[in-house]
C-alpha positions as CSV (number, residue, x, y, z in Angstrom):
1,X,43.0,96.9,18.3
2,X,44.0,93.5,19.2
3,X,40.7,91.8,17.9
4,X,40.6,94.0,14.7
5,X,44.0,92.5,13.5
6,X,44.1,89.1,15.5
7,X,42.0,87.5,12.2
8,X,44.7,88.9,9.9
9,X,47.4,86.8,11.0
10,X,46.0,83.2,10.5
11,X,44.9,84.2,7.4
12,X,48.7,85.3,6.4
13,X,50.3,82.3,7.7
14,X,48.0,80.2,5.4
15,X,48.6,82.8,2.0
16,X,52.1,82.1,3.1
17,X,52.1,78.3,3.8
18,X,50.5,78.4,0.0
19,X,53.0,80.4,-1.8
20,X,56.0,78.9,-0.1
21,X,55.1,75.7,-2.1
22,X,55.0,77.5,-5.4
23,X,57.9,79.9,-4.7
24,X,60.0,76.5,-4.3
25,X,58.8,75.5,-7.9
26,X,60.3,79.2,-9.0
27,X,63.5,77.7,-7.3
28,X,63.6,74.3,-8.3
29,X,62.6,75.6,-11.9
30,X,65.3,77.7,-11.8
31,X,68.2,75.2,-10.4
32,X,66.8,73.0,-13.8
33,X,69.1,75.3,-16.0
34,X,71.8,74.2,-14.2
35,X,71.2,71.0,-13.1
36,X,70.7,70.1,-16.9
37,X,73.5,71.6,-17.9
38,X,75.3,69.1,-16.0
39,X,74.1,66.1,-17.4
40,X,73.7,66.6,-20.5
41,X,76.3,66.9,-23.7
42,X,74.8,67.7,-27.6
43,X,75.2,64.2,-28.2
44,X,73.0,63.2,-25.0
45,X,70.2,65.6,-25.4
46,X,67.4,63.3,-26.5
47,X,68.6,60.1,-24.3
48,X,68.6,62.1,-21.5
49,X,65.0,63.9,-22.1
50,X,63.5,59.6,-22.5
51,X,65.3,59.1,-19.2
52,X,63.4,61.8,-17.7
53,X,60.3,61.7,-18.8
54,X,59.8,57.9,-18.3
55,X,60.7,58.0,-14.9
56,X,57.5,60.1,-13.7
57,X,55.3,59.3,-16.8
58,X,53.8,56.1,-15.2
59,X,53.4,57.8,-11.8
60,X,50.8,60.5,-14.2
61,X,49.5,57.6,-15.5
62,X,48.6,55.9,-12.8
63,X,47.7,58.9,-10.9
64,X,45.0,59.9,-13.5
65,X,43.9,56.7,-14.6
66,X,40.5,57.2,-14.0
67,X,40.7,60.8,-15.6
68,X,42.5,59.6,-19.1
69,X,39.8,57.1,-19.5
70,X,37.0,59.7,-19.2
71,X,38.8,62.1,-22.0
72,X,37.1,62.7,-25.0
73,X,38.1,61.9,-28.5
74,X,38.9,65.8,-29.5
75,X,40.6,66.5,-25.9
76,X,42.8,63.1,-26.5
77,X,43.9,65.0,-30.4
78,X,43.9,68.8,-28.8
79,X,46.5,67.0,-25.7
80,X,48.2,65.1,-28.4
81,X,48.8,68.0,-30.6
82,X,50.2,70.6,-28.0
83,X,52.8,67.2,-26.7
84,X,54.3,67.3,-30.1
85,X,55.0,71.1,-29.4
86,X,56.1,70.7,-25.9
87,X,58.8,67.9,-27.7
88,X,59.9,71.1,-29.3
89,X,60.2,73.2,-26.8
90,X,62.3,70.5,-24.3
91,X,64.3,69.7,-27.5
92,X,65.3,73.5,-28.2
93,X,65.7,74.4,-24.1
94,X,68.0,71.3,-24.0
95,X,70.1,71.2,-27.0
96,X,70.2,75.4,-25.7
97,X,71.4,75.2,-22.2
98,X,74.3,73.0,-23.7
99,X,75.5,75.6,-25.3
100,X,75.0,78.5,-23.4
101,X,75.4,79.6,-19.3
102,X,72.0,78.5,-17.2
103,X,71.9,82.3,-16.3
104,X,71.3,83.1,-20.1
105,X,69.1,80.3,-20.5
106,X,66.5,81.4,-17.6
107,X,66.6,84.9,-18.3
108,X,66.2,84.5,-22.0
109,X,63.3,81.6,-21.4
110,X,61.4,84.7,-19.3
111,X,61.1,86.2,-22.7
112,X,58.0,84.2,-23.0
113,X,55.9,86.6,-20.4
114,X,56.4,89.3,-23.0
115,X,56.3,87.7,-26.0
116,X,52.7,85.9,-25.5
117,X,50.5,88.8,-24.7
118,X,52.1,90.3,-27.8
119,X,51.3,86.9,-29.8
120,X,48.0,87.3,-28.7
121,X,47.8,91.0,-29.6
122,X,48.5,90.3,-33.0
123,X,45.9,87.6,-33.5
124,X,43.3,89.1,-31.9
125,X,44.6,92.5,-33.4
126,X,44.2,94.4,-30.2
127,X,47.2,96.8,-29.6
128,X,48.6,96.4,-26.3
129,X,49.0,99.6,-24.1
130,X,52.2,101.6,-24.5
131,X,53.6,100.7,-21.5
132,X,53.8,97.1,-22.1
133,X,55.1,98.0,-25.3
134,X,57.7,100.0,-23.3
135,X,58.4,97.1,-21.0
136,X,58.8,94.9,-24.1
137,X,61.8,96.9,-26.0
138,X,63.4,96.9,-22.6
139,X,63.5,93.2,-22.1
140,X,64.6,92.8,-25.4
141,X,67.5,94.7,-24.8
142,X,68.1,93.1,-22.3
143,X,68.6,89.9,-23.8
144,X,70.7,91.6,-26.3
145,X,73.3,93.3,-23.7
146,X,72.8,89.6,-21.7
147,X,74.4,87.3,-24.5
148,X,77.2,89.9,-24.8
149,X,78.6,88.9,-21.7
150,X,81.3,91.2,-21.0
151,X,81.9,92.7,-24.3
152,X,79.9,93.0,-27.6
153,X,80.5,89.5,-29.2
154,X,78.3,87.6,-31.5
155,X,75.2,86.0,-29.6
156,X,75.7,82.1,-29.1
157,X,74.0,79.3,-30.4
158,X,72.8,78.3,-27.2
159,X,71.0,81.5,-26.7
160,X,69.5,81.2,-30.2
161,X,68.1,78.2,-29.6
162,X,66.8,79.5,-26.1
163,X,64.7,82.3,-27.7
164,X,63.3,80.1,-30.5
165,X,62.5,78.3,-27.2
166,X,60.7,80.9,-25.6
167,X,58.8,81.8,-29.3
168,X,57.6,78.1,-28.5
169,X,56.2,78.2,-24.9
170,X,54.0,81.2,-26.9
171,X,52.6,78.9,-29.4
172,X,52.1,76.5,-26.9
173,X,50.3,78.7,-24.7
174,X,48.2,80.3,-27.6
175,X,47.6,76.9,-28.6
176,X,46.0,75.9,-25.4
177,X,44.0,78.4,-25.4
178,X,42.1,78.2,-28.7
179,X,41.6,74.4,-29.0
180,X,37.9,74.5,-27.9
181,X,38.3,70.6,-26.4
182,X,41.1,72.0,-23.9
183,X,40.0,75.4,-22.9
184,X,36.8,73.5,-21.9
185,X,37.8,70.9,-19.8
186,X,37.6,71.9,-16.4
187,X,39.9,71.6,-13.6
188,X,39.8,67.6,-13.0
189,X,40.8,67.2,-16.2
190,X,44.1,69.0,-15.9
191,X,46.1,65.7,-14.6
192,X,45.3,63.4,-17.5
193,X,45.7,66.3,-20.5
194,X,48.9,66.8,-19.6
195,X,49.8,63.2,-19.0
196,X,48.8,62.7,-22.6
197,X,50.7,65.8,-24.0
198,X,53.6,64.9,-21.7
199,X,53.2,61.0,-23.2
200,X,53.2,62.5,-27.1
201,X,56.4,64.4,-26.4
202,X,58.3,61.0,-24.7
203,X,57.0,59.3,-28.0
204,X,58.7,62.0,-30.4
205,X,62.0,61.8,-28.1
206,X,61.8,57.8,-28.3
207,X,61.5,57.8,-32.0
208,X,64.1,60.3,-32.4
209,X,66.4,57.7,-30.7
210,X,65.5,54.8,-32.3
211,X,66.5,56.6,-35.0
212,X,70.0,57.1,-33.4
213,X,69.9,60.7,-32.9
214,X,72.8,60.8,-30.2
215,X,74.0,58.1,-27.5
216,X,70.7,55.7,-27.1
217,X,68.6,55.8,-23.7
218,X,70.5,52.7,-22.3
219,X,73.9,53.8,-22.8
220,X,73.3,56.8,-21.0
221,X,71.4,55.3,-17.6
222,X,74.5,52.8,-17.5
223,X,77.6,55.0,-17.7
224,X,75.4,58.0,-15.1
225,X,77.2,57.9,-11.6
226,X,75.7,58.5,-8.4
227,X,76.0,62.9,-9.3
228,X,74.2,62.5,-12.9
229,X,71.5,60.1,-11.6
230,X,70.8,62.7,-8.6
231,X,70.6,65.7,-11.2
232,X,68.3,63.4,-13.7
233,X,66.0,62.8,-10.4
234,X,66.5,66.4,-9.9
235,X,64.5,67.3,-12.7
236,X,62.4,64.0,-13.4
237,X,60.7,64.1,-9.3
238,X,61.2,67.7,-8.1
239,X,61.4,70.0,-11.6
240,X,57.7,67.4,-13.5
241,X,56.7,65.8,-10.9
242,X,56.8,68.2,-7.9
243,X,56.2,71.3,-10.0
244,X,53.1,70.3,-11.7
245,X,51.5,68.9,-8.4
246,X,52.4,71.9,-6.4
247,X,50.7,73.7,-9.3
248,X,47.5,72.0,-9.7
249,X,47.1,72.2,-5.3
250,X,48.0,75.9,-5.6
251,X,45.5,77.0,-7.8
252,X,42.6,75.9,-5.7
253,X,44.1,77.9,-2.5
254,X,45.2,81.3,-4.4
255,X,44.7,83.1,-7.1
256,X,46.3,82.5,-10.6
257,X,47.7,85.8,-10.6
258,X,49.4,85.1,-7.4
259,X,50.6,82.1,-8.4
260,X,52.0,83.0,-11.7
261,X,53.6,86.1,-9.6
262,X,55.6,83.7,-7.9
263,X,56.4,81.6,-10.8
264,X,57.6,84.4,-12.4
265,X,60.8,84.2,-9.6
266,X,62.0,81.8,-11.9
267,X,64.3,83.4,-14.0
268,X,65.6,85.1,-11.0
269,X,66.2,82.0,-9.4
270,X,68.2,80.9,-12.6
271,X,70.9,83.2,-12.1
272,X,71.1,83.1,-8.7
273,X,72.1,79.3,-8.8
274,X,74.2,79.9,-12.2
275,X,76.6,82.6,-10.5
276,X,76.5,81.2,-6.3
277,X,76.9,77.4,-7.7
278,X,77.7,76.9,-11.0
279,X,80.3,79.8,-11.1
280,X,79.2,81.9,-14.1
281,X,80.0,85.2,-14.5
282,X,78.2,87.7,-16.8
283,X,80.2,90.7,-16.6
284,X,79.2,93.9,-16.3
285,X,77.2,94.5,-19.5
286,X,75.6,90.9,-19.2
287,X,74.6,92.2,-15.4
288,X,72.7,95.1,-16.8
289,X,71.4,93.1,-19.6
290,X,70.0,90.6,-16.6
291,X,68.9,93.2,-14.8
292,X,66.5,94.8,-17.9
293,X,65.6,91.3,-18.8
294,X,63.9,91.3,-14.9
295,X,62.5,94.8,-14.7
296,X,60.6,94.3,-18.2
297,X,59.2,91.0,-17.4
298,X,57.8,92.3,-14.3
299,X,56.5,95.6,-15.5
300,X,55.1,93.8,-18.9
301,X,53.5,91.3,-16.5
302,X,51.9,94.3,-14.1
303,X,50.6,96.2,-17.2
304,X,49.1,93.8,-20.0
């Protein structure tokens, strides 16, 4: 017996050692809510998002030096186009967290695993199967008992803007997907296509402050204290710079499923860290709401 499951166990320690990595993205992804949240204020939203980006964007550069040089004409446009939708979606999961509890904001940003299979339903007008459509109407409610909190109140802004955001991360995904010069790149070219869609949004968040949208760049990095600079490092090194590394090492060692199994913690994570550390409460009808938002997701990801 003991040679028959003696194999086995190495080759679970190294699935695990594997997974660990990514599941900590999940986590670190999910503490982002809240570590933004404290931060940030509406009138800091775009000085802050300049602050973070340029302090991993010339690590990327560097990094994939060699890579951005070898990009082609059409990949450099493709990248460039899907950074000035990734601006959007920082700018709307931003200015939404704000206004809203990090709990809402990951659970409603999960939306995203149900509403791009059903994007790409419609343009490649194949129906989905029922039961995704089933697992669908239950996140959705879930959302909608979520922003109620603990009675039925009007949904707020924040969690508007949140689900505009996770209508974003679908066109961004579709997007990706049907620009010929990015869907066939292969793998080594992963590093430099997003530093160049991660350099297009930092240019649309620059401009936007040149143009004094909020508290400029400097005035921000001068008045942080030792807690903001930690939660801008937070999410600049650990929640970029971590999480797409992890990512990219992952990928060769597992499968994709697996890995976006374990990303798919996220939202999870979210609340976790919103109620044990940041205090929020969703009451009992949000908790149910939560609770659907999680069970769809995961069925809707098990079926499509």
């Amino acid at each position: 017996m003991s040679t028959l499951t003696a194999p086995a166990a190495p080759a679970a320690r190294r699935a695990w050692l594997t997974d660990l990595p990514v599941l900590l993205v999940a986590v670190v992804w999910g503490a982002s809510y809240l570590a933004a949240k404290g931060i940030t204020t509406t009138h800091t939203v775009v000085a802050v998002l300049v602050l973070r980006f340029a302090v991993v964007l010339p690590a990327l550069v560097v990094a994939g030096w060699r890579g951005l040089r070898a990009l082609t004409v059409p990949q450099w446009r493709g990248a460039g186009a899907l950074g000035l939708v990734l601006s959007g979606i920082f700018l709307l999961e931003a200015y939404g967290v704000v206004h809203t509890s990090a709990t809402n904001a990951g659970l409603i940003i999960s939306l995203t695993m149900i509403f791009t299979p059903l994007a790409e339903a419609a343009v490649t007008r194949r129906r989905p199967p029922r039961a995704f459509l089933a697992a669908a109407g239950l996140s959705v409610l879930g959302v909608v008992l979520l922003t109620q909190g603990g009675g039925f109140t009007q949904p707020s802004v924040g969690d508007g803007l949140m689900l505009l955001a996770a209508l974003a991360r679908t066109v961004h995904v579709l997007a990706m997907s049907r620009i010929k010069a990015l869907k066939d790149a292969d793998d080594a070219a992963s590093l430099p296509l997003t530093t160049v869609q991660l350099g297009s949004a930092v240019l649309v968040f620059a401009v936007l402050a040149a143009a004094g949208t909020g508290v400029s760049p400097w005035s921000v990095a001068v008045d942080f204290g030792p807690r903001e600079w930690a939660g801008l490092l937070f999410l600049s090194v650990f929640c970029t710079l971590f999480a797409f590394f992890v990512q990219m090492w992952a990928v060769h060692r597992t499968s994709p499923s697996r890995v976006s199994l374990l990303l798919g913690t996220e939202p999870l994570w979210a609340a976790a860290v919103g109620i044990a550390v940041g205090g929020e409460r969703l009451g009992v009808v949000g908790l149910v709401g939560g609770v659907l938002v999680l069970v769809g997701t995961s069925w809707g990801r098990g079926v499509r």
